[in-house]
RORO-771413 format. One record per residue (C-alpha): residue number from 1; x, y, z. Coordinates in steps of 0.02 Angstrom, whole numbers. Example, Ala and Ser with C-alpha at 12.3 -4.5 7.8 and 13.67 -1.06 7.14 Angstrom:
R    n       u       v       w
R    1     615    -225     390
R    2     684     -53     357
***
This chain:
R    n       u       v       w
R    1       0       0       0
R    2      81     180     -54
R    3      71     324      50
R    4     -91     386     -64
R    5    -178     259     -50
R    6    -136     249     171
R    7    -206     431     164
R    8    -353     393      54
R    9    -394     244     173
R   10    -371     350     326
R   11    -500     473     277
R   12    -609     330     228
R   13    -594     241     370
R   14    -611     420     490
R   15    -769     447     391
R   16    -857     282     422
R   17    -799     301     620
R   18    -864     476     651
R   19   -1014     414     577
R   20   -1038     244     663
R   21    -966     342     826
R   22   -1118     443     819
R   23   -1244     296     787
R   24   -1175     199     923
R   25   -1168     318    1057
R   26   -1371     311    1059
R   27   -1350     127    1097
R   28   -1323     131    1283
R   29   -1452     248    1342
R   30   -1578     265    1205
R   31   -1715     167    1285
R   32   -1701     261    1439
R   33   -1703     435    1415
R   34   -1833     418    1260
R   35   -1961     334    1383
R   36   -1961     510    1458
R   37   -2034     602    1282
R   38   -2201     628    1251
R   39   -2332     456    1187
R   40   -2183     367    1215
R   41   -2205     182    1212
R   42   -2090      16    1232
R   43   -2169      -2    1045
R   44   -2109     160     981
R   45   -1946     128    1090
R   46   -1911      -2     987
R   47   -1943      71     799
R   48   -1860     237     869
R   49   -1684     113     904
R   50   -1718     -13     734
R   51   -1822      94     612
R   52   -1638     156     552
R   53   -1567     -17     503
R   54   -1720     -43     396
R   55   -1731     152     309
R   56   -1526     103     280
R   57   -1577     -63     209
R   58   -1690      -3      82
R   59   -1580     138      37
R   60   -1423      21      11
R   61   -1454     -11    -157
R   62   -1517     148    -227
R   63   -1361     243    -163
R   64   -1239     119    -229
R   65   -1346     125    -412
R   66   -1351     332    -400
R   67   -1152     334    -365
R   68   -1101     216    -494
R   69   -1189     344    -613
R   70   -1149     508    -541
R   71    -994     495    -442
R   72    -960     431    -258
R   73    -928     593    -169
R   74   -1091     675    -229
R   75   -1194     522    -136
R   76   -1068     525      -4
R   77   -1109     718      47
R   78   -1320     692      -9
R   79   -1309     540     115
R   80   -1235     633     255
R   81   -1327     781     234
R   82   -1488     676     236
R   83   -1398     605     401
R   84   -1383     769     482
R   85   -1547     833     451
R   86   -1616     655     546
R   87   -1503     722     710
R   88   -1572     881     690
R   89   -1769     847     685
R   90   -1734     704     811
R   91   -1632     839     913
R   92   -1783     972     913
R   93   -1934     861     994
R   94   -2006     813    1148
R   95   -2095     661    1071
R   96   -2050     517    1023
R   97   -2171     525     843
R   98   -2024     635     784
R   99   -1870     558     856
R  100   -1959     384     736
R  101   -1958     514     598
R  102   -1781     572     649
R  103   -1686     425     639
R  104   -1755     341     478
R  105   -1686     492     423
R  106   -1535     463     476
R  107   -1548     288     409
R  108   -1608     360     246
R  109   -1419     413     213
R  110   -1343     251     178
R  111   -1188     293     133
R  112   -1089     137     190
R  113   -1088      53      27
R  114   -1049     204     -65
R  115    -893     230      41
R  116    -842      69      27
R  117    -851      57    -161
R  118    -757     212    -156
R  119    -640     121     -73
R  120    -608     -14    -194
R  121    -614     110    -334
R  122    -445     191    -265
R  123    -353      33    -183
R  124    -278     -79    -292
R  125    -315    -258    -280
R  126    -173    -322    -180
R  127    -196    -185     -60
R  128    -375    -173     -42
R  129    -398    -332     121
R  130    -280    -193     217
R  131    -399     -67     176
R  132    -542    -160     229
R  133    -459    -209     390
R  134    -420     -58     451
R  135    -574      19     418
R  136    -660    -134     522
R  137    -514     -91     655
R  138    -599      95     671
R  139    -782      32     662
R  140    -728     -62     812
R  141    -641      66     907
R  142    -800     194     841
R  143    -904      56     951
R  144    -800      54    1105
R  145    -763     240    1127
R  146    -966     261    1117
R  147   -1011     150    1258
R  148    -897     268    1356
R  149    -947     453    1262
R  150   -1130     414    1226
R  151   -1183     397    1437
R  152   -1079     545    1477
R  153   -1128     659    1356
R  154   -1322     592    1388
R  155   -1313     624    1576
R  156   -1225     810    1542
R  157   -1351     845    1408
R  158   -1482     712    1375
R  159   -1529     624    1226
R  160   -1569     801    1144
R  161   -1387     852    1160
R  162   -1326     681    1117
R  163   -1434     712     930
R  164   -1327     875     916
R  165   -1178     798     939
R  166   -1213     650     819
R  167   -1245     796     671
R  168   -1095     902     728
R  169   -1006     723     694
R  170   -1091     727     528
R  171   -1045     893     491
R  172    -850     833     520
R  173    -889     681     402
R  174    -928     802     285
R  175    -784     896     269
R  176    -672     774     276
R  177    -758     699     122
R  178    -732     879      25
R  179    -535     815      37
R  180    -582     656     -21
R  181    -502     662    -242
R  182    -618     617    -358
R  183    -620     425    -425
R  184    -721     373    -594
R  185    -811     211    -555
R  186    -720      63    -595
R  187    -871     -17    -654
R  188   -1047      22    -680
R  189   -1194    -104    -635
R  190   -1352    -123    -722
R  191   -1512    -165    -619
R  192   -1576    -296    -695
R  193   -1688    -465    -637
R  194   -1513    -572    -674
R  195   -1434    -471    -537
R  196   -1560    -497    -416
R  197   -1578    -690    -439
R  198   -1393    -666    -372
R  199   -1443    -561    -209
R  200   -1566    -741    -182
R  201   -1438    -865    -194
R  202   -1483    -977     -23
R  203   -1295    -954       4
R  204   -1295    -772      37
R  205   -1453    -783      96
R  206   -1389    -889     250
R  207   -1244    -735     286
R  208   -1388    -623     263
R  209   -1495    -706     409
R  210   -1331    -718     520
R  211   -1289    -537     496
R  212   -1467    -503     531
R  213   -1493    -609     690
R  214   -1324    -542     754
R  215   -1376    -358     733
R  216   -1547    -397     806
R  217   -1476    -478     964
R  218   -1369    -331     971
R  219   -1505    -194     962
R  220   -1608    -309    1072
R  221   -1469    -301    1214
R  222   -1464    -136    1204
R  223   -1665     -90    1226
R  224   -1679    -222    1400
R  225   -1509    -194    1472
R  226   -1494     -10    1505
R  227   -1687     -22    1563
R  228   -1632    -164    1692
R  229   -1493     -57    1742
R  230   -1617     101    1804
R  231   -1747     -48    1870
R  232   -1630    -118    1971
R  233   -1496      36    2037
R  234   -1346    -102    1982
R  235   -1257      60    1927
R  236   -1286     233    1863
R  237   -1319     303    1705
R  238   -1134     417    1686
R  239   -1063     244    1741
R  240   -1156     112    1663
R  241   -1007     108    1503
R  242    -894      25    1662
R  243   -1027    -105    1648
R  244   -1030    -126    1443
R  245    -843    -114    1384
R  246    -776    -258    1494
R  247    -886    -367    1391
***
């Protein structure tokens, strides 16, 4: 890997963990401080926390199609702009209608595969498994540093302050994306009913499910455990990260 292409995955990679640093700091206190908005319910709870995995998953695809025709950095900037405004209305509500609304905005901007194609576009082959690693290295350190930022920040300034925070991290994404040179597509993909017989081969359908039942355990985790945690007084709200990055 040359130095341009260490640089160009460094932004990448700083990108996609500013970004996933914001999402994941919601994870650890979500469920408690939203059961304090208005017609708040464990029902709405629960879309407010998954309704952005679905908005992303139906997104996915059109991004990826809309960037191989007009450019990844375009997309990149629409998706996080799209992202931002999601913190923003979900930022400005007591109730819990609009923090829904909010954050399948947020999950409207699906930007992951469009970075990652981006990626490949301006890695060669024989570097590109680097790449990919040490973007998964910052997605993982993104997901640590939250358990300890998001309960702080929530406690100091509730979930209201944490929303501003997530688009100020959007905001940065931005910018950094402005730096970003531009790449042609390496190749351009057709929709067609061919491709999609490919998306149901029973092979990737089995990684799908896995992926999916791993996320949902995940998410589920993190709507019952910080509830438990207030039930029960095991530890306080600015503390409970002591409790979640040991494990």
């Amino acid at each position: 890997m040359n130095s341009t292409e260490r640089l160009f995955t460094f932004k990448v990679s700083l990108i996609m963990g500013v970004r996933m640093l914001g999402l994941f700091m919601l994870f650890p206190v979500m469920s408690v401080y939203a059961s304090e908005y208005d017609n708040s319910s464990p029902l709405l709870i629960g879309l407010a926390i998954g309704i952005y995995g679905l908005t992303q998953a139906f997104f996915q695809i059109p991004f990826g199609y809309l960037s191989d025709r007009y450019g990844r950095k375009p997309l990149l900037i629409l998706g996080l702009c799209i992202f931002f405004i999601g913190s923003v209305v979900a930022a400005n509500t007591t109730n819990i209608i609009f923090i829904v609304i909010g954050r399948a905005l947020q999950g409207g901007g699906a930007i992951s595969a469009v970075l990652m194609a981006f990626l490949a576009d301006s890695v060669s082959e024989q570097s590109r498994v680097k790449a990919n690693a040490f973007v998964g290295f910052q997605i993982g350190l993104a997901f640590m540093l939250s358990l300890i930022i998001g309960p702080v920040i929530a406690s100091s300034a509730g979930l209201s302050g944490l929303f501003w925070v997530i688009g100020l991290l959007s905001i940065v994404a931005i910018l950094i994306v402005f730096t970003l040179p531009y790449a042609k597509p390496k190749k351009y993909y057709r929709l067609s009913i061919a491709a999609f017989r490919e998306v149901l081969n029973p092979k990737l359908l089995r990684l799908d499910f896995s992926v999916f039942s791993l996320h949902m355990i995940l998410s589920s985790g993190f709507i019952v455990m910080p509830l438990l945690i207030v039930e029960y007084n095991i530890i306080k709200m600015f503390d409970n990260w002591q409790l979640y990055l040991p494990a």
